[in-house]
C-alpha positions as CSV (number, residue, x, y, z in Angstrom):
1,X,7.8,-10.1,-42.0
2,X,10.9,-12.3,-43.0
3,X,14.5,-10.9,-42.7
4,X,17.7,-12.6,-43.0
5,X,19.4,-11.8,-40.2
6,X,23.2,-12.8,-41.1
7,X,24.8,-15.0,-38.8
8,X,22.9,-14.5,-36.1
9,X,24.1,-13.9,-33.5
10,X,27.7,-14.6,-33.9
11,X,27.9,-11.0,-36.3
12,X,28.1,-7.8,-34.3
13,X,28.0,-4.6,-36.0
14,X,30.6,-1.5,-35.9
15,X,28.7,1.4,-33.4
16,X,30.4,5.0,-34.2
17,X,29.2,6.6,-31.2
18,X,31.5,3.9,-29.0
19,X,34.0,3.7,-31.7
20,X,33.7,-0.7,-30.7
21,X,31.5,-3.6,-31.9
22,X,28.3,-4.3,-30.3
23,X,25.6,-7.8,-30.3
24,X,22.8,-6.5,-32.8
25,X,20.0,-7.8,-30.4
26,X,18.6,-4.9,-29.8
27,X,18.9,-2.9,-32.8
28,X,16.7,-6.0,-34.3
29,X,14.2,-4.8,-31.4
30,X,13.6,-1.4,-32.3
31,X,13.2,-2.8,-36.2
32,X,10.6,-5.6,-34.9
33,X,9.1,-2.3,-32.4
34,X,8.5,-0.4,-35.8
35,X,6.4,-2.9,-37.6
36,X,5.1,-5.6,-34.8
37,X,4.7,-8.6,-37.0
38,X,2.0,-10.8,-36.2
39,X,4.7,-13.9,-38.0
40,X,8.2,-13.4,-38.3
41,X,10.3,-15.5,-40.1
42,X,14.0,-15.8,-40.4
43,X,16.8,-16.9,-42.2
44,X,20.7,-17.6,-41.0
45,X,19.7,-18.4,-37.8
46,X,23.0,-19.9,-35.8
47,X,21.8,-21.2,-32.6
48,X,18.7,-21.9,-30.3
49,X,20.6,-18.9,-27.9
50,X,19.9,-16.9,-31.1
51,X,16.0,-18.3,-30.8
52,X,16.0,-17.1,-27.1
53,X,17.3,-13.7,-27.7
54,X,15.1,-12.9,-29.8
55,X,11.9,-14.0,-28.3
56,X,12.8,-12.8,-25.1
57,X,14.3,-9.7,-26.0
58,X,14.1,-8.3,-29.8
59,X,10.2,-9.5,-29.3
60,X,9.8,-8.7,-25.5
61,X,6.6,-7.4,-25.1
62,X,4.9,-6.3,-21.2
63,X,2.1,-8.6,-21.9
64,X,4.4,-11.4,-23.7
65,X,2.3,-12.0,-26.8
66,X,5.3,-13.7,-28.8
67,X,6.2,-17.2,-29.0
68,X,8.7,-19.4,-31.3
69,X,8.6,-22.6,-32.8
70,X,11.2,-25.3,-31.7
71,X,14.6,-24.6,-32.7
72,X,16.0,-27.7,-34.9
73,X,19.9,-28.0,-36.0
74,X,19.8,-28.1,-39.8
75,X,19.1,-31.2,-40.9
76,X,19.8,-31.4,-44.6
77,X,24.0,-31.0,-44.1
78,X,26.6,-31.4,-41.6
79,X,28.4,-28.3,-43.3
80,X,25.5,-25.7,-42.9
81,X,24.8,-25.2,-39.2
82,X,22.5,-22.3,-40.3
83,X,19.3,-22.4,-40.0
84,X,15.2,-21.0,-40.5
85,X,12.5,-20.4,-37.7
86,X,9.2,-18.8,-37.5
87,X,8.3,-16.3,-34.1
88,X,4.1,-15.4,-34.3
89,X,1.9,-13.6,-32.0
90,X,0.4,-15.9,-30.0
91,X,-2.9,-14.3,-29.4
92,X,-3.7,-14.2,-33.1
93,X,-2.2,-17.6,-33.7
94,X,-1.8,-21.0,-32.4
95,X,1.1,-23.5,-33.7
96,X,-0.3,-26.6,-34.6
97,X,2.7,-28.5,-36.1
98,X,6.1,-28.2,-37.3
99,X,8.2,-30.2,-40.3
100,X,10.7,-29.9,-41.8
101,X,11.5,-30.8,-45.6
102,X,15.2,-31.9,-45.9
103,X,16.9,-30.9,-49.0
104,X,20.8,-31.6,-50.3
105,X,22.0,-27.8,-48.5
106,X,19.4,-26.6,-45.8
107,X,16.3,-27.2,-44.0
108,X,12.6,-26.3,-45.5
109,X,10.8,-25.4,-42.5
110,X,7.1,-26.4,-42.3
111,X,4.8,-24.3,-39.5
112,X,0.6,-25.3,-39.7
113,X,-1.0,-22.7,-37.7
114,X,-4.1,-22.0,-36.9
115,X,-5.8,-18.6,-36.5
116,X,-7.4,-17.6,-33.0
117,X,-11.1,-17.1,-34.6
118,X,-14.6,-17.8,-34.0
119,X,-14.5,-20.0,-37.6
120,X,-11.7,-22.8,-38.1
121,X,-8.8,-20.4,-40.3
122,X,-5.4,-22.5,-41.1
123,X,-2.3,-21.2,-42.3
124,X,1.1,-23.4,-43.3
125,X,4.2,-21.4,-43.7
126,X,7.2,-22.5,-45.1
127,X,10.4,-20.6,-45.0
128,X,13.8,-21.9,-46.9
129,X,17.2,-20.1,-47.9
130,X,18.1,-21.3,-51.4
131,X,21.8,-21.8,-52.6
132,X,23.4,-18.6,-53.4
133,X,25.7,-17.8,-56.3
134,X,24.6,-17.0,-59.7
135,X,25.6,-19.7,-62.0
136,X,24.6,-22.5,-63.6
137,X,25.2,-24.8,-60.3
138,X,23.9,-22.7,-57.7
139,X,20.5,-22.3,-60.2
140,X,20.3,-26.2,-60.8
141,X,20.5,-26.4,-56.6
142,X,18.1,-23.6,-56.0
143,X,15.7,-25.7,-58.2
144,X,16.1,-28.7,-56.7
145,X,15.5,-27.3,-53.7
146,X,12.3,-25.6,-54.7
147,X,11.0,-29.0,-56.3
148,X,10.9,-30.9,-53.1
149,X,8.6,-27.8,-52.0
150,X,6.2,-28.3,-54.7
151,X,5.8,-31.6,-54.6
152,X,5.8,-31.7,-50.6
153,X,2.3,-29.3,-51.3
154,X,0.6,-32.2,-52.6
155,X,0.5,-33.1,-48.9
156,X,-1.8,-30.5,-47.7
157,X,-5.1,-29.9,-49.0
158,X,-5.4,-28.0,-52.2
159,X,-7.5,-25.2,-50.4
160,X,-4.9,-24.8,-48.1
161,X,-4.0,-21.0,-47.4
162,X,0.0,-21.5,-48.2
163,X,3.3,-18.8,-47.4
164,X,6.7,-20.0,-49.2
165,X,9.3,-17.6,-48.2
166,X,12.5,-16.6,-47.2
167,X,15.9,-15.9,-48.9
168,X,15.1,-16.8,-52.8
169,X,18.8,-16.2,-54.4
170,X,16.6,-15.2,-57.9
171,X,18.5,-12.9,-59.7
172,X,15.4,-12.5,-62.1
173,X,12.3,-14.1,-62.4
174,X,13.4,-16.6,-65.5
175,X,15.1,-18.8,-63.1
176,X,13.9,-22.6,-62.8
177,X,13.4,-22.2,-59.6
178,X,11.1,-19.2,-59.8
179,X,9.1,-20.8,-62.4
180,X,8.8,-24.4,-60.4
181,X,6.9,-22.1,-57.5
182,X,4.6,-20.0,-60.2
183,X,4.3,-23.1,-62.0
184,X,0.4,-23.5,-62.5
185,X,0.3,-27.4,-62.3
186,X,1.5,-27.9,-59.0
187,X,-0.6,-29.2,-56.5
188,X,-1.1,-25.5,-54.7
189,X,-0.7,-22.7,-57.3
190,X,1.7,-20.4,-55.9
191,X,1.6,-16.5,-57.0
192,X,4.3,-13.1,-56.4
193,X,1.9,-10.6,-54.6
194,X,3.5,-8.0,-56.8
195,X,4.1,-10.2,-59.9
196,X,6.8,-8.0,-60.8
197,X,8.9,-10.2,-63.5
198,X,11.8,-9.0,-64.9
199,X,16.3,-8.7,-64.5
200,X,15.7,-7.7,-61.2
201,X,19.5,-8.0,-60.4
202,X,21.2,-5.0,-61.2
203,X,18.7,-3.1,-62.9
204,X,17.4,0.2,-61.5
205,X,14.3,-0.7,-62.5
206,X,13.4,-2.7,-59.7
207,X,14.9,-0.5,-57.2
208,X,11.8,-0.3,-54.9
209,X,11.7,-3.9,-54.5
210,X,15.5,-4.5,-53.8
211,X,16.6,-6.0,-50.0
212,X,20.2,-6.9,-50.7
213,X,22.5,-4.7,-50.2
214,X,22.0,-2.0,-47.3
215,X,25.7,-1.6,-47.3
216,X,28.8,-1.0,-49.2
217,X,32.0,-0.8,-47.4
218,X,33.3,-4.2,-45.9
219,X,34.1,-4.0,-41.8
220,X,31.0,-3.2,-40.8
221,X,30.5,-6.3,-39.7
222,X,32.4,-8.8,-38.0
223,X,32.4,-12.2,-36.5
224,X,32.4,-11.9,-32.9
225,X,34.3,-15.2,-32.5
226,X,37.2,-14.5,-35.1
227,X,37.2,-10.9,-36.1
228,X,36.7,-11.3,-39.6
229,X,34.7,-9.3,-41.5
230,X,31.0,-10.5,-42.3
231,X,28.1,-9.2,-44.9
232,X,27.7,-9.0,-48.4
233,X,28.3,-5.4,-50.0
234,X,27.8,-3.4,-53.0
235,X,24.6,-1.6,-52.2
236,X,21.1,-2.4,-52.9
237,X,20.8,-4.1,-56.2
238,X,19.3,-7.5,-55.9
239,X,15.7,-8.7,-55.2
240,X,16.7,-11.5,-53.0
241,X,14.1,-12.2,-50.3
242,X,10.2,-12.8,-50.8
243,X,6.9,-13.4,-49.6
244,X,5.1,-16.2,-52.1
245,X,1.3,-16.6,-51.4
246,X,-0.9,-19.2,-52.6
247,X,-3.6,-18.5,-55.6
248,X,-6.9,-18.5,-53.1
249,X,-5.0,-15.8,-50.5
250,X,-4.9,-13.4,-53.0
251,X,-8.9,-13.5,-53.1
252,X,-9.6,-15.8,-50.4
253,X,-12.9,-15.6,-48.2
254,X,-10.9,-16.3,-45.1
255,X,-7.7,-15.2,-44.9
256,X,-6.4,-12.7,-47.8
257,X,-3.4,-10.6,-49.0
258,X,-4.0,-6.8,-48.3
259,X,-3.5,-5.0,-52.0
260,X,-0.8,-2.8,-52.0
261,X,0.7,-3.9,-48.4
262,X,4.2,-6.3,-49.8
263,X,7.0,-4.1,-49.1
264,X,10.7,-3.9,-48.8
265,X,10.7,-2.5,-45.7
266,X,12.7,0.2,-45.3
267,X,13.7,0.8,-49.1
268,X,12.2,4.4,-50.5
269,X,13.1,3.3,-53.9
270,X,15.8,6.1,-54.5
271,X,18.6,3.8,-53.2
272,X,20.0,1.8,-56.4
273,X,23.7,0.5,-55.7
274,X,23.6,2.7,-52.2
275,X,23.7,2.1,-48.4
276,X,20.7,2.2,-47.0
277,X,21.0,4.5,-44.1
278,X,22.1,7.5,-47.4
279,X,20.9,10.8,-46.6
280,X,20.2,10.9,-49.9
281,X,17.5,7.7,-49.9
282,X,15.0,9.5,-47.7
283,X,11.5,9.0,-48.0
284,X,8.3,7.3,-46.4
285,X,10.6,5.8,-44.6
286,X,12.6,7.3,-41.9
287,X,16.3,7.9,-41.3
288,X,16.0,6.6,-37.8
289,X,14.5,2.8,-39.2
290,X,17.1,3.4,-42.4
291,X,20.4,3.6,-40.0
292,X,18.6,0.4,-38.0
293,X,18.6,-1.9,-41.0
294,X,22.5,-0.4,-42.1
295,X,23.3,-1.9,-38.4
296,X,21.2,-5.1,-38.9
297,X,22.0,-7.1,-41.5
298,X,23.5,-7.2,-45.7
299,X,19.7,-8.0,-46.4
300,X,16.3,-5.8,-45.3
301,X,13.0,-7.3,-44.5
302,X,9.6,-8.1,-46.3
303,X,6.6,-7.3,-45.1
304,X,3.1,-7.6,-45.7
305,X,-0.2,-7.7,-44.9
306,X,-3.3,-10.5,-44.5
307,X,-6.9,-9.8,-43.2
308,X,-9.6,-12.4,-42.0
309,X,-13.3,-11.7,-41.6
310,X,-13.7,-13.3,-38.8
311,X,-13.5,-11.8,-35.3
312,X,-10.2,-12.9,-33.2
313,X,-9.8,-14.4,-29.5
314,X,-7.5,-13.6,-27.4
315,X,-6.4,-16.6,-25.7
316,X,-4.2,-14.5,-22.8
317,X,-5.2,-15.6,-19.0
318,X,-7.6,-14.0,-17.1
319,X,-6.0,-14.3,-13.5
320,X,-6.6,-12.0,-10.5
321,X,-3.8,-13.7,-8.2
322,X,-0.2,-14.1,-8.6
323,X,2.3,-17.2,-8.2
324,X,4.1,-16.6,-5.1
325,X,7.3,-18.2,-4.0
326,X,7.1,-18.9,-0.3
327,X,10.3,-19.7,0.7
328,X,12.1,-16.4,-0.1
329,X,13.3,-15.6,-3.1
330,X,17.3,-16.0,-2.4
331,X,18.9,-19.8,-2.8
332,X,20.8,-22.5,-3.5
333,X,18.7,-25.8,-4.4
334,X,15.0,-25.4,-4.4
335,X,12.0,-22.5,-5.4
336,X,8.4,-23.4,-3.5
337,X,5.9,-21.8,-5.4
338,X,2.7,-21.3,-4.4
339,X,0.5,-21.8,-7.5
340,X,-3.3,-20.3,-8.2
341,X,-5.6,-22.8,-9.7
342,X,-5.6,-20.7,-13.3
343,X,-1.9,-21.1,-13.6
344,X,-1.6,-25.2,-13.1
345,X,-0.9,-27.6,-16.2
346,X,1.1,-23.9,-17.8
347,X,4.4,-23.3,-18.4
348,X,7.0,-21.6,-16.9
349,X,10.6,-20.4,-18.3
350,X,13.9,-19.8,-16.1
351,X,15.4,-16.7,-17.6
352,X,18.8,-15.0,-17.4
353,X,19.8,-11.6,-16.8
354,X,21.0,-11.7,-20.3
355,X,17.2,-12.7,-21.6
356,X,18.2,-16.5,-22.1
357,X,15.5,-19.3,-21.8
358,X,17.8,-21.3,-19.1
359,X,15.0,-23.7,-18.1
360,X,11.4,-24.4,-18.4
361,X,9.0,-26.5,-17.5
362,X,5.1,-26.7,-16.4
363,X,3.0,-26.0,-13.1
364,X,1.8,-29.1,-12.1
365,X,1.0,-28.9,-8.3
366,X,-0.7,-26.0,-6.0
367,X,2.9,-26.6,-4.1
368,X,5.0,-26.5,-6.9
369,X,9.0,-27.0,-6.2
370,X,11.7,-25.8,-8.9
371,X,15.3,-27.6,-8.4
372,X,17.7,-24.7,-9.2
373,X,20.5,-26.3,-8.2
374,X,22.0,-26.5,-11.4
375,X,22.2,-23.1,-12.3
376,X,24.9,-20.8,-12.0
377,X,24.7,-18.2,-9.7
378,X,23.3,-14.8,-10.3
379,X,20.0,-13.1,-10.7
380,X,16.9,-14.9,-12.4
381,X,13.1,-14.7,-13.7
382,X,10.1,-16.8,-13.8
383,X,7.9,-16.1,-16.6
384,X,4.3,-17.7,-16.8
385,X,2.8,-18.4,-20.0
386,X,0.1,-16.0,-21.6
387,X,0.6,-13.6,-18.3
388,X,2.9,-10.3,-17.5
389,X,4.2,-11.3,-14.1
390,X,7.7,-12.1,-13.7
391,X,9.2,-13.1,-10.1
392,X,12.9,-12.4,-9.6
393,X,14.9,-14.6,-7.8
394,X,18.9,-14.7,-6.8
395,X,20.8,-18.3,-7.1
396,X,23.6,-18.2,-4.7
């Protein structure tokens, strides 16, 4: 899945029922509940507090299966602070690497994973927001932008199994910058699963394949910080967001797009120049999903599918005893742990009762100590990598 999430999280959206503005964290939950991507990628990311709500809440899980790539300010500009990042499922994958392609407006981000098989299955996954606008410009930056993808391919080995996507800006597939990533000389061959070409802006045509957008009345939205109004309306009319394979994945012997599975998720195809969450624009989808995307975001998310013959491991711990802390779980400088030989050399996080990653760090001793003194006070959790438990404790 990949889903622009607008300003997150700095946007909160208008709730009816309370007649005030709420955070959209959870809303984002239920969406990521109804599809459980094994990646997720986004786009307009603000902040690493953004990272941590969404790991540890939109993507909480009892057995904590999720995990995040680094968080990196945008490196291309001082005036774009927003920014991509990649969430998986770590018992199907394992993040090798991360990079990060530096263009004249905002990161490319680079993510080389590798699957949890019984045979040696990579995947590199590269997610970008192109320059927005149509004219001449914006097109001429959206290419440029795009050319230092293709030629960063020539990199990585030209069997590699390759995912460019994100927030595209095409408004049809004649674009330079659509063509540079279809173009069939570059180092990696890059294909549309649904090879739709066409005027995809505007054009009812393309409905089914639309993501921008869900609404069509400003004040929706707003920035929490100032008040102003956030989100793009006019219903949805424009194809801007996809999910670009390489060539071998759509036939590949190892890992291999699932016919029929790249969808706009969340669009029944009967909601040209409409909001989303229409009575009107029911279908497969459901009403409840429909009002979840209208609260989201102005964009709604792609999905799709891969498959791999080969059987999967899951990496999660096997461990019969539990971390104990030893000295009570109420204080002011220091938490004694007392750690079980299967947990050392793991990590642990520090988390808020707001779901924030506060602190972290690894289990390095049998007697392991915790200096807390820094926090505020208030009530806290230990999670342990790749297990369920989670011990409360109370800084005072």
């Amino acid at each position: 899945m990949t889903f622009n999430l607008m300003h997150y999280p700095g946007t909160y959206y208008y709730d009816e029922a309370t007649n005030s503005f709420k955070n959209r964290t959870y809303v984002l939950k239920s969406i990521l509940d109804s599809y459980q991507p094994d990646i997720f990628s986004v786009c307009e990311l603000q902040n690493a507090t953004g990272a941590e709500q969404i790991l540890n809440i939109a993507l909480a899980t009892p057995n904590h299966i999720y995990n995040s790539a680094n968080f990196v300010v945008n490196q291309s500009s001082n005036d774009d602070t927003l920014q991509q990042l990649v969430f998986y499922n770590q018992q199907k994958f394992t993040l090798l690497s991360q990079d990060v392609i530096t263009t004249h407006i905002r990161d490319i981000n680079h993510y080389h994973f590798k699957l949890n098989s019984n045979v040696d299955v990579y995947l590199d996954v590269f997610v970008t927001h192109l320059k927005a606008s149509n004219n001449d410009e914006s097109e001429y930056k959206r290419w440029e932008m795009v050319d230092q993808f293709t030629t960063y391919l020539s990199n990585l080995s030209t069997d590699s199994n390759v995912i460019f996507t994100g927030d595209f800006n095409f408004y049809d597939s004649y674009e330079s910058g659509y063509q540079e990533i279809i173009d069939t000389t570059n180092p990696i061959v890059m294909v549309d699963p649904i090879n739709s070409p066409g005027y995809w802006s505007n054009n009812s045509t393309y409905a089914g394949i639309h993501t921008q957008s869900p609404i069509t009345t400003n004040g929706h939205f707003q920035y929490s910080s100032t008040g102003g109004t956030d989100g793009v309306t006019g219903g949805m009319d424009d194809r801007f967001d996809f999910i670009m394979l390489s060539q071998n994945m759509m036939s590949s012997a190892n890992l291999t797009y699932v016919p029929d599975t790249y969808k706009a998720y969340g669009n029944n195809g009967n909601c040209y120049n409409s909001y989303i969450s229409n009575t009107s624009c029911n279908g497969t989808y459901s009403q409840e999903l429909r009002n979840l995307l209208f609260n989201m975001s102005d964009h709604i998310p792609i999905v799709l599918e891969l498959e791999t013959p080969y059987a999967l491991h899951n990496p999660e711990l096997e461990i019969t005893k539990a971390v104990k802390i030893i000295n009570g779980n109420v204080q002011s400088t220091t938490l004694s742990l007392e750690v079980p030989y299967p947990y050392l050399n793991t990590e642990y996080k520090l988390i808020n009762s707001l779901g924030q990653t506060v602190s972290k760090g690894f289990l390095e001793n049998i007697n392991q100590k915790i200096e807390i003194d820094h926090l505020n006070q208030g009530v806290y959790f230990i999670q342990f990598e790749n297990s369920i438990q989670a011990l409360k404790f109370i800084k005072i």
